[in-house]
Residue frames relative to the residue before (quaternion, step in Angstrom):
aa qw qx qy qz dx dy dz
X 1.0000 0.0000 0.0000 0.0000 0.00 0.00 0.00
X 0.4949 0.7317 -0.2503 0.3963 3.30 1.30 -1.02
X 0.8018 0.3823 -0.0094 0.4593 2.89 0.94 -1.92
X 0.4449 0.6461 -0.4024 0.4719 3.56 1.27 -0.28
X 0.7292 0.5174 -0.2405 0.3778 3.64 0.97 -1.76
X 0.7002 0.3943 -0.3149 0.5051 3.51 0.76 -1.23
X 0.8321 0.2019 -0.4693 0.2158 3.35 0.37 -0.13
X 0.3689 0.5759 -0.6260 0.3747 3.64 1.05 0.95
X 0.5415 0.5841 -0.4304 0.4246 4.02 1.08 -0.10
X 0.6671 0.5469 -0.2899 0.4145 2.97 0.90 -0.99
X 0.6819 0.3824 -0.3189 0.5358 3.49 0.66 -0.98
X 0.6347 0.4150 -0.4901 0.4298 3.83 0.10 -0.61
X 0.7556 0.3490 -0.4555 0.3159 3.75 0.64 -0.63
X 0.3114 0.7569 -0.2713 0.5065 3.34 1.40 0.07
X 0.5681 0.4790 -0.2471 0.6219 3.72 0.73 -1.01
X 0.8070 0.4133 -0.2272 0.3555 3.14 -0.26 -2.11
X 0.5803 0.6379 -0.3112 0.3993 4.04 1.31 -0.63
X 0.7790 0.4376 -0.1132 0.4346 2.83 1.24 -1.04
X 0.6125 0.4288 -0.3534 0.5622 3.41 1.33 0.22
X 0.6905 0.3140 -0.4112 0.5055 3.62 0.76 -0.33
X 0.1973 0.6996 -0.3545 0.5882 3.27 1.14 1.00
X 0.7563 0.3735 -0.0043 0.5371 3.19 -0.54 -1.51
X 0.5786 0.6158 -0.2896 0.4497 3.61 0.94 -1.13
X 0.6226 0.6790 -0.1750 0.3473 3.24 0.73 -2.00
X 0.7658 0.4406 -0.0774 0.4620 2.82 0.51 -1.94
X 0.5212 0.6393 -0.3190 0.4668 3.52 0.77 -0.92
X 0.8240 0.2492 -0.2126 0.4623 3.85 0.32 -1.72
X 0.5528 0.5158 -0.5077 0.4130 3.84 1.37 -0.11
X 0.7579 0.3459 -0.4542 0.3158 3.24 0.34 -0.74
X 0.3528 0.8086 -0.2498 0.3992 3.70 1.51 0.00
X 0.6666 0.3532 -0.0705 0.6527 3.18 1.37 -1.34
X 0.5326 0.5718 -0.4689 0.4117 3.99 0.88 -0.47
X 0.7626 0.4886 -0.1640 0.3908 2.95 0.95 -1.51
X 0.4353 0.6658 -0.3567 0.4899 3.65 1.32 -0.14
X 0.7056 0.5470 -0.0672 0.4453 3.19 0.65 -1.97
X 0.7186 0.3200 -0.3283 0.5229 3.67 0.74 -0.66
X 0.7076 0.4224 -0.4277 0.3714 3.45 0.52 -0.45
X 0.2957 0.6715 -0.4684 0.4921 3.81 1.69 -0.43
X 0.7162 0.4589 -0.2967 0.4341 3.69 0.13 -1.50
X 0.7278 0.4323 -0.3573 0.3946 3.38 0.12 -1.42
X 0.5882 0.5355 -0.3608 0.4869 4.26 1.05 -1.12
X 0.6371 0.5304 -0.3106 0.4651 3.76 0.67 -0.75
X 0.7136 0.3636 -0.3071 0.5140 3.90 0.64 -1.23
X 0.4937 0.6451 -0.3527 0.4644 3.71 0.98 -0.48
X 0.7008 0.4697 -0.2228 0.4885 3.40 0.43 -1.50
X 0.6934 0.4706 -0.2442 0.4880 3.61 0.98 -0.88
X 0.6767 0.4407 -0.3959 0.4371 3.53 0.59 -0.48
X 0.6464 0.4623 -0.3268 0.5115 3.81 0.91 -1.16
X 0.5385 0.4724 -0.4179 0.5588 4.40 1.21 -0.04
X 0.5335 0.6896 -0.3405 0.3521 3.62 0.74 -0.36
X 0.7771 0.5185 -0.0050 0.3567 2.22 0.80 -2.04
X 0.4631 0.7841 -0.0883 0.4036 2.53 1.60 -1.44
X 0.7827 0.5197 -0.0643 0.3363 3.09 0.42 -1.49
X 0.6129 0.4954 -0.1013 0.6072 3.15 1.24 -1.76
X 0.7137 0.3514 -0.3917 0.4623 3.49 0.46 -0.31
X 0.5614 0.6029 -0.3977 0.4039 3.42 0.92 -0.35
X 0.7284 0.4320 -0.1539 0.5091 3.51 1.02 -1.70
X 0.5766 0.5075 -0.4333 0.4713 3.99 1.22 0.10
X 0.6603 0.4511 -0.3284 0.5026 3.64 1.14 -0.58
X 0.7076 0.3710 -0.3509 0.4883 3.54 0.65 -0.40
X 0.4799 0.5283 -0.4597 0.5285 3.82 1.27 0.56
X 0.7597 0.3726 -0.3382 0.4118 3.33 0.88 -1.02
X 0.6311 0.5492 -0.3403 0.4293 3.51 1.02 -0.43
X 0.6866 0.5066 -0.3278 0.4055 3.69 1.42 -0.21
X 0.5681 0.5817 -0.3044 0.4962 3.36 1.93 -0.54
């Protein structure tokens, strides 16, 4: 009888493993998805500094001609 009980504990903690689990997985793939758009705001930020730039270094051509 003993043994009947621990192992319905066992399985419920088992269950309860497996959803904070599932959780886990849930807030990584959460955070992947954070991270890539992080990346995509960053390569943005770089292209409009590019841009940036070159427009800077075309006015200081025109201002040298």
């Amino acid at each position: 009888m003993q043994a009947d009980a621990l192992t319905k504990q066992a399985n419920a903690f088992t269950k309860q493993a497996d959803a904070f689990i599932r959780q886990a997985d849930t807030f990584t793939k959460q955070a992947d998805a954070f991270i890539r758009q992080a990346d995509a705001f960053t390569m943005q930020a770089d292209t409009f500094t590019k841009h940036g730039i070159a427009k800077f270094d075309s006015l200081r051509i025109n201002e040298m001609l």
